[in-house]
C-alpha positions as CSV (number, residue, x, y, z in Angstrom):
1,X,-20.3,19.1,-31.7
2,X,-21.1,20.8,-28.5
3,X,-23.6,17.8,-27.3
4,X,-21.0,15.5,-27.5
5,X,-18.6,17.4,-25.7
6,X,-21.2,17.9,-23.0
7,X,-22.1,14.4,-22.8
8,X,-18.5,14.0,-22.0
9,X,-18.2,16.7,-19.8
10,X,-21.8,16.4,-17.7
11,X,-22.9,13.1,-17.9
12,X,-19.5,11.2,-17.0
13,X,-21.6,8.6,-15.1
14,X,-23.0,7.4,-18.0
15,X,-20.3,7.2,-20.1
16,X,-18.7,5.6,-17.5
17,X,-21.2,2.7,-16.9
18,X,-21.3,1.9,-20.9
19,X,-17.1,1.4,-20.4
20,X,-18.1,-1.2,-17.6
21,X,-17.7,1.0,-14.8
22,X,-21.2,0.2,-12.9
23,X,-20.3,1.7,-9.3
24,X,-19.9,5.0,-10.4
25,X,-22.5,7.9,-9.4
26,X,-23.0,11.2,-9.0
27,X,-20.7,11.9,-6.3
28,X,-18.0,10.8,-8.8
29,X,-19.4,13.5,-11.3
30,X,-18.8,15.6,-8.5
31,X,-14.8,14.7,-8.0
32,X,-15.1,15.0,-12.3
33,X,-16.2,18.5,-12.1
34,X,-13.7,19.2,-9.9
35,X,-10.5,18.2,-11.9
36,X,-11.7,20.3,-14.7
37,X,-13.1,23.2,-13.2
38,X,-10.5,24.6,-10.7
39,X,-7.2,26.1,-12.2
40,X,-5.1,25.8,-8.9
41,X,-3.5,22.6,-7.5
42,X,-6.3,20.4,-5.8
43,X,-6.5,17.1,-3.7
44,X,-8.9,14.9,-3.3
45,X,-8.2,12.6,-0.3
46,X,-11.1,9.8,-0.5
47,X,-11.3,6.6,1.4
48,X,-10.0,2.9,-0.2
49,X,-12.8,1.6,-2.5
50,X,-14.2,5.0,-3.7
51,X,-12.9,4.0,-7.2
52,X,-10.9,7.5,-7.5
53,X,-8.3,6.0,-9.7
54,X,-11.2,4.4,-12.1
55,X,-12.3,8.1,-11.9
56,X,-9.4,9.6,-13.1
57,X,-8.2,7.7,-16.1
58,X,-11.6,8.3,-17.2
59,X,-10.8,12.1,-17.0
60,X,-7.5,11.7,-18.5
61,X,-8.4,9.9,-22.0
62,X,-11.5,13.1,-21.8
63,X,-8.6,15.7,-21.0
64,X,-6.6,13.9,-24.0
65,X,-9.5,14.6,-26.5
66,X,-10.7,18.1,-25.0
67,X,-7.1,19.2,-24.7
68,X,-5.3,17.2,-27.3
69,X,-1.7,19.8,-27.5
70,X,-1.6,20.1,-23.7
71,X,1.1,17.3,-22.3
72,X,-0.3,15.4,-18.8
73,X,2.2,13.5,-16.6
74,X,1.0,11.1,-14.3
75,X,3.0,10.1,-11.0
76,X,2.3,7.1,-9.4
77,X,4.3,4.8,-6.9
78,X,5.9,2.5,-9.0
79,X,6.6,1.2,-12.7
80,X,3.9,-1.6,-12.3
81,X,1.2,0.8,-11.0
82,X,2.0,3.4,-13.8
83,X,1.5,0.3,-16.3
84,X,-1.8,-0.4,-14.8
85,X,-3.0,3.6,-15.6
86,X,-2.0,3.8,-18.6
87,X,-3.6,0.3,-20.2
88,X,-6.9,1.3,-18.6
89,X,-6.5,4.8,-20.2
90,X,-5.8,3.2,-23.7
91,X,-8.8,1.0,-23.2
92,X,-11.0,3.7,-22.8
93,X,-10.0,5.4,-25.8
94,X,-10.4,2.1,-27.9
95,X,-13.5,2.4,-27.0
96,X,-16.2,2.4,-29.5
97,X,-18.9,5.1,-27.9
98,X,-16.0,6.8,-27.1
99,X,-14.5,6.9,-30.7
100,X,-17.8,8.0,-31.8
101,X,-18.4,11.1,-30.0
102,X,-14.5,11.7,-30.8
103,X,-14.8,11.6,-34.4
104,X,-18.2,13.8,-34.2
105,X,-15.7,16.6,-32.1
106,X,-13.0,16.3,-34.3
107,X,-14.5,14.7,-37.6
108,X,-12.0,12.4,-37.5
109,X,-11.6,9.0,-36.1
110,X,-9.5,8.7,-32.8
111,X,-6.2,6.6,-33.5
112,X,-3.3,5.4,-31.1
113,X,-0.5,6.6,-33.2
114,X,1.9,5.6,-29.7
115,X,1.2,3.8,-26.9
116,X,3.5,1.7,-24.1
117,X,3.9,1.2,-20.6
118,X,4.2,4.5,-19.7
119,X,3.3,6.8,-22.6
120,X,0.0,7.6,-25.2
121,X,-0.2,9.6,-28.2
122,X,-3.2,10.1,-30.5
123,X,-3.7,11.3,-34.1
124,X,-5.2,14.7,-31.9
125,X,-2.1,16.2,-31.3
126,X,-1.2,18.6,-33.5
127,X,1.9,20.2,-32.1
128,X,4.9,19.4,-33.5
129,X,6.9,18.3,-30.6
130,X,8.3,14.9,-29.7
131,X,6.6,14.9,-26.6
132,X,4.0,12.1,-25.5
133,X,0.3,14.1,-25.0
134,X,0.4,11.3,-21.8
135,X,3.5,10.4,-19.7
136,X,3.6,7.8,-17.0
137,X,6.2,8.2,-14.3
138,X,6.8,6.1,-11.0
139,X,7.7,8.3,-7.9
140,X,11.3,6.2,-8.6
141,X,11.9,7.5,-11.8
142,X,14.2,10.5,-13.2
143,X,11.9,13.2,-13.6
144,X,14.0,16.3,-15.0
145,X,12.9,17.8,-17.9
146,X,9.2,15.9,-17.9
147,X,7.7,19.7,-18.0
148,X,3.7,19.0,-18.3
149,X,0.4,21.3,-18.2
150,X,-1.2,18.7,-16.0
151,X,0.2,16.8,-13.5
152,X,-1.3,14.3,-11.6
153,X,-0.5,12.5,-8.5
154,X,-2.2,8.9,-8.1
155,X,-1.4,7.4,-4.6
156,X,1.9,8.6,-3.9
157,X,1.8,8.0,-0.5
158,X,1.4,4.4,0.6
159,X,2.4,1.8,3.0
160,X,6.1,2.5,3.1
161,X,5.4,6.2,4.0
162,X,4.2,4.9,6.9
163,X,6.4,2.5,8.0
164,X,9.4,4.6,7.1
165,X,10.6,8.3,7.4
166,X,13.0,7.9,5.0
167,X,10.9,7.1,2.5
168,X,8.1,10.0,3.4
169,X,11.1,12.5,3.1
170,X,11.6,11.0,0.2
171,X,7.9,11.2,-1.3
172,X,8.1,14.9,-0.2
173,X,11.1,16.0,-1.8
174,X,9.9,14.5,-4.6
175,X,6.7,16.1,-4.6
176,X,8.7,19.2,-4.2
177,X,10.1,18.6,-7.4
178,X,7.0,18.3,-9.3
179,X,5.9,21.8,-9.0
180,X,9.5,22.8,-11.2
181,X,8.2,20.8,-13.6
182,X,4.3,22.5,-14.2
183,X,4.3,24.8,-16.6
184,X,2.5,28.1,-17.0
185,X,-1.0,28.2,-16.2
186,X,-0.8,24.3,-15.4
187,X,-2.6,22.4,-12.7
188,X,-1.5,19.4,-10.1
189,X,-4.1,17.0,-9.2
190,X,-3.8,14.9,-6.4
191,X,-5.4,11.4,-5.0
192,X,-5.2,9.1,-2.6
193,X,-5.8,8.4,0.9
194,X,-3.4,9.4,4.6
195,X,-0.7,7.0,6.0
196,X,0.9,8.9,8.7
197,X,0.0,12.3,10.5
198,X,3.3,13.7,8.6
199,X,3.1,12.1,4.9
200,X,3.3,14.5,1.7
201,X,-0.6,15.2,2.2
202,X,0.5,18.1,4.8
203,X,2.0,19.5,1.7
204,X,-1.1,19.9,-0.4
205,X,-3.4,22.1,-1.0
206,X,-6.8,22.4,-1.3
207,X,-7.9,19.3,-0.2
208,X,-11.3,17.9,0.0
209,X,-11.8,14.9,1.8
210,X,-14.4,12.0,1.5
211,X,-14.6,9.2,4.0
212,X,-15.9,5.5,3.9
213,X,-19.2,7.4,5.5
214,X,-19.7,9.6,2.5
215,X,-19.0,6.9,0.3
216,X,-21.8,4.6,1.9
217,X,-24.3,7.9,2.4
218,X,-23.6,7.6,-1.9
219,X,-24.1,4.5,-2.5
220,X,-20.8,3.2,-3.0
221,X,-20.1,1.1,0.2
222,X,-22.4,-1.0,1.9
223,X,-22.3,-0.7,5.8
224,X,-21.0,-4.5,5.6
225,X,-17.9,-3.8,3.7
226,X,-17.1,-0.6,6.2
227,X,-17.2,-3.3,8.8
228,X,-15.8,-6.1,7.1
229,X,-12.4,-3.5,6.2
230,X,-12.7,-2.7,9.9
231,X,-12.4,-5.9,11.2
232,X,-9.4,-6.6,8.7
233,X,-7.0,-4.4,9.8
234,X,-5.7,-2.3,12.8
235,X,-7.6,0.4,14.2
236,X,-4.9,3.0,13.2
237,X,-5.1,1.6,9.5
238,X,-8.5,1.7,9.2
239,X,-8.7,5.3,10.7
240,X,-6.2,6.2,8.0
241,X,-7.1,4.4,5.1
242,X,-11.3,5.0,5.4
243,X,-12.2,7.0,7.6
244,X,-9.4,9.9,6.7
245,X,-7.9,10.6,10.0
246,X,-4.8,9.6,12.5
247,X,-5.5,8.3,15.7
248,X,-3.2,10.0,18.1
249,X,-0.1,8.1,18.9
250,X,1.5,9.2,22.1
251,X,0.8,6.1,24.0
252,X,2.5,4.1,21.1
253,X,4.8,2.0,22.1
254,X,6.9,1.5,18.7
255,X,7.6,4.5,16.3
256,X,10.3,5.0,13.6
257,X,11.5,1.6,12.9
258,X,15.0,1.5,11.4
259,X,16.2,-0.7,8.4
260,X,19.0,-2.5,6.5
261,X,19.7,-3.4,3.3
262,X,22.5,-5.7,4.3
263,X,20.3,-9.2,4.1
264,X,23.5,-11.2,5.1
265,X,23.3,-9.5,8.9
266,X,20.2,-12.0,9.3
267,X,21.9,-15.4,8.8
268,X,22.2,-17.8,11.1
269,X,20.0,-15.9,12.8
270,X,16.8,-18.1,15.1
271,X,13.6,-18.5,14.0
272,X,10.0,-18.3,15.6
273,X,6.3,-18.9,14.1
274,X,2.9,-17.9,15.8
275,X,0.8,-19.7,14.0
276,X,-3.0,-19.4,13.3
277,X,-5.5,-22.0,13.4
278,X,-7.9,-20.2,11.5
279,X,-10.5,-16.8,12.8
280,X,-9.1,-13.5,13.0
281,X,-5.3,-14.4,13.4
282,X,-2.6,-14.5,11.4
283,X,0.7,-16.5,11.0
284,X,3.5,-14.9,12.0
285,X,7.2,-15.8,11.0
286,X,10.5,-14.2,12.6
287,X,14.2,-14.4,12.0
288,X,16.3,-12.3,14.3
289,X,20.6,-12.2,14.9
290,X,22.1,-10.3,17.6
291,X,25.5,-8.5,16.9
292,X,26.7,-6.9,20.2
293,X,24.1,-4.8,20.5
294,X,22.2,-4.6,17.6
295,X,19.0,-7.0,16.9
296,X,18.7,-7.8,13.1
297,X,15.5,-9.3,12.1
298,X,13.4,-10.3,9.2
299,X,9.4,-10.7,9.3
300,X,6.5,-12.1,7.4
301,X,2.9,-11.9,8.1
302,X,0.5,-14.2,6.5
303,X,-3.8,-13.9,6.4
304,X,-3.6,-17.7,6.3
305,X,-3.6,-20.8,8.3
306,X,-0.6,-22.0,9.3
307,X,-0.5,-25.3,7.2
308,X,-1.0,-22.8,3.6
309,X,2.2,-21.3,4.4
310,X,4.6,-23.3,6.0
311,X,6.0,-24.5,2.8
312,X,7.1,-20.7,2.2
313,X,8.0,-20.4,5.5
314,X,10.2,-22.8,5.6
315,X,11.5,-21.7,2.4
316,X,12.5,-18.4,3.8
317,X,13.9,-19.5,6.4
318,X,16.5,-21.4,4.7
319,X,17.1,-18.2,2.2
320,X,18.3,-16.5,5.2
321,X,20.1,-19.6,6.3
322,X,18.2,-19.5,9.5
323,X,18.8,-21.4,12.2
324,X,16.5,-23.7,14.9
325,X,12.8,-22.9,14.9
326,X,10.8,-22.1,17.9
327,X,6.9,-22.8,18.2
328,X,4.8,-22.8,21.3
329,X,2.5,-25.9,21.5
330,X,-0.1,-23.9,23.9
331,X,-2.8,-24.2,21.4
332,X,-2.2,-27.4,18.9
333,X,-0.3,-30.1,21.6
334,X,2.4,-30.2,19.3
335,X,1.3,-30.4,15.8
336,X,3.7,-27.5,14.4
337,X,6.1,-29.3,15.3
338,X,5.3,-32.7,14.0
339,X,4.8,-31.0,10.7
340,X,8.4,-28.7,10.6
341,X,10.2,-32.2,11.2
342,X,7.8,-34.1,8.7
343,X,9.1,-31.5,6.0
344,X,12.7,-32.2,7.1
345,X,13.5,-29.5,9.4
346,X,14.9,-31.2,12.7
347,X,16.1,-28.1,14.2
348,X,12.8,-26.9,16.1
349,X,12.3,-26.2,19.7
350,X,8.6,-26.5,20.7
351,X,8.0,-24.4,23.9
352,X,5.0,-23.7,26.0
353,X,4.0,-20.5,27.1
354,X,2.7,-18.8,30.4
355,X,3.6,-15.0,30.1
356,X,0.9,-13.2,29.0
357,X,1.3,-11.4,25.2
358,X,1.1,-7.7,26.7
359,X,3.7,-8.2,29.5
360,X,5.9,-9.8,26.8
361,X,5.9,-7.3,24.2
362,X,5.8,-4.3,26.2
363,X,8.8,-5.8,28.6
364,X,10.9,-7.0,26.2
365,X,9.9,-5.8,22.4
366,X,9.7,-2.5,24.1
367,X,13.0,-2.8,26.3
368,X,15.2,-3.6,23.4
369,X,13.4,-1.5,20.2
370,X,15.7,1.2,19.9
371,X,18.1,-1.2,19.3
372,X,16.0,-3.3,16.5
373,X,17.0,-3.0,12.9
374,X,14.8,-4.4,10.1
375,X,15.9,-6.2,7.3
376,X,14.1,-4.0,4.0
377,X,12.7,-7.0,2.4
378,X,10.5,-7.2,5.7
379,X,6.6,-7.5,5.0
380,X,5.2,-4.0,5.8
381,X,1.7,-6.3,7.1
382,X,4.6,-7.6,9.8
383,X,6.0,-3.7,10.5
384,X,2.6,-2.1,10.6
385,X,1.0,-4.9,13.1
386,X,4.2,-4.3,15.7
387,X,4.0,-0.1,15.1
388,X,0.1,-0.6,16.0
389,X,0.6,-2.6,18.9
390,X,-1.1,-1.3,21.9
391,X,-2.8,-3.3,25.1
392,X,-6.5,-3.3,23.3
393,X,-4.8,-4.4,20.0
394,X,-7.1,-6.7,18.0
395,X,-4.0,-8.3,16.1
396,X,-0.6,-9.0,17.9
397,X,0.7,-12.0,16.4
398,X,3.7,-10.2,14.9
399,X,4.7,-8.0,18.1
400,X,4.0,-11.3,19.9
401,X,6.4,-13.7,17.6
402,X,9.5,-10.9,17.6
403,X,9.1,-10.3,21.2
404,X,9.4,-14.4,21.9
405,X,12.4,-14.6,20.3
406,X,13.8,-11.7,22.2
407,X,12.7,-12.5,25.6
408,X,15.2,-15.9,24.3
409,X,18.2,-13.9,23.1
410,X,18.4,-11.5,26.0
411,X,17.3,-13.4,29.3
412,X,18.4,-16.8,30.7
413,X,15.1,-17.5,31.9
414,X,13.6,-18.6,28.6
415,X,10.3,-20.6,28.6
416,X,10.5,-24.1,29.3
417,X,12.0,-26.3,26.5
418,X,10.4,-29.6,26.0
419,X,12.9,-32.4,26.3
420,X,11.2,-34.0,23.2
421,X,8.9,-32.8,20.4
422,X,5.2,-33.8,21.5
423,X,3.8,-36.5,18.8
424,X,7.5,-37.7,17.7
């Protein structure tokens, strides 16, 4: 027996490339050992594309075998994200090498005797008890009374933790809430990667930390993926998400937006679009309504061309019953606008533009932003873009198309309207 529970235990790698599971290495044996072998709470903060998560339903399906009485909850953000866990989970213990070194530990074959969305039980367990040997939970979700000996947290913190305080107080107090729930002699385990200098990792302990340059000095990522993620994203994303750390932010311009869930604020509201032509820019689309003086407004950010979106653009915008759409024809002579009237929207107002973005966004997105109140369905790709604004930023498209529409709102001298739409 003992073999098979060492293969289990101290050759993880392999097991793990017969399940399919080619990228894992020894590093990853590494992070294993660690979930099994310390007894207090531990967090291992790795960059995007380390495969942690991969890692750690492999350790759960061996921690259901190894430990089959022992009850493991598993906290991730949301229902569809917990549903995801636990299918690769139950794949793994279908499996057939698996099953094998199962029945030679147990003399018995492994068999699902439960399984869902959000819960597994084997033929293992042995205790009497109702309870599920694996529980699923998003960070939503009532939690009372879901006592475990292992809990595990599984990218907690994500985008909205950074884009909203309310939601990392939220993430904390949940957190909080977790440690009622451990019972004696049980462990936490956490994973996942930084937000915001002040998300629920400043509330966990013993945290080791691997960033995209550990990951590449293992053989995991390839110096051209580090810089092809680079390139992809903001400098204060990429700091976060791969390389572990917060850039400081006291020269940001934009910090704490605030939000509605009142969707009806934003109708009849004006409209802009930056579009892209292709390269590193992206489309932007904005709705924003002034009440007295409050600035409502909606945003979308798109990693496409302008012409792959527009349908759903346009869609939006009459969702939220917007109203005339601006577009500057700097860059295309016109052909936005050609195109919103060719899909039956008349109500455009091509402009053309001479202020330069930065003297723009930090005159009059900055001027008005304590004031600016986001609509919740808003992309976060739009929120994080304005909130990483600075003048050196690679992407301001965002920033750019809210602070257009501002400048139009709160200042009589408004770029220069063309008389008639170019092409028409």
């Amino acid at each position: 027996m003992n073999e098979y529970v060492d293969y289990l235990l101290y050759d993880v790698i392999n097991f793990a490339h017969s399940l399919g599971f080619k990228e894992m290495n020894k590093l990853h044996q590494k992070w294993f050992d660690l979930f099994f072998s310390e007894t207090d709470e531990i967090t291992l903060q790795a960059s995007r594309n380390s495969y942690k998560t991969t890692l750690l339903a492999i350790f759960v399906a061996i921690y259901i075998v190894l430990n089959p009485n022992k009850k493991i909850l598993v906290i991730r953000k949301t229902d569809d994200d917990i549903a995801d866990f636990i299918g690769t989970v139950e794949n793994i213990l279908n499996d057939s090498v698996f099953k094998h070194s199962v029945k030679k530990i147990h003399g018995k074959e492994l068999e699902i005797i439960e399984s869902n969305a959000s819960e597994i039980t084997t033929n293992l367990k042995k205790a009497v008890d109702d309870t599920a040997q694996l529980r699923g939970k998003s960070l939503n979700s009532a939690l009372t009374g879901k006592h475990a000996d292992l809990i595990i947290t599984d990218d907690i913190v994500t985008m909205s933790d950074r884009i909203s305080k309310a939601d990392r107080d939220k993430t904390k107090l949940k957190y909080q809430e977790l440690h009622n729930l451990l019972n004696r002699n049980g462990k936490i385990i956490n994973t996942g990667t930084p937000w915001h200098k002040d998300d629920c990792f400043q509330m966990m302990k013993n945290i080791y930390k691997f960033d995209c340059y550990d990951l590449e000095r293992n053989n995991i990522m390839t110096k051209e993926l580090i810089q092809k993620k680079r390139d992809s994203m903001t400098s204060s994303l990429f700091a976060a998400n791969y390389e572990l750390k917060h850039i400081a932010d006291e020269d940001a311009m934009f910090t704490n937006p605030k939000y509605t869930n009142d969707l009806k604020l934003i109708n009849n509201g004006i409209c802009h679009i930056d579009a892209a032509y292709g390269g590193a820019d992206a489309t932007a689309f904005t709705i924003i309504k002034q009440v007295q003086d409050k600035i409502y407004v909606f945003g979308k950010r798109y990693e496409k061309h302008v012409d792959d979106c527009l349908d759903e653009i346009l869609e939006l915008k009459d969702l939220y019953l917007g109203g005339s759409v601006d577009t500057e024809n700097n860059a295309d002579k016109g052909y936005l606008a050609k195109e919103i009237r060719r899909k039956g929207n008349t109500a455009h107002t091509p402009y053309h533009e001479s202020m330069s973005k930065f003297v723009k966004i930090s005159t009059y997105l900055k001027k008005e932003w304590k004031n600016i109140i986001f609509l919740e369905t808003t992309d976060a790709d739009y929120i994080n873009e304005i909130l990483d604004y600075t003048e050196q930023a690679e992407h301001d498209d965002c920033p750019d198309s809210l602070a257009s529409l501002i400048r139009k709102i709160t200042e009589k001298g408004t770029p220069k309207v063309m008389k008639k739409p170019v092409g028409l």
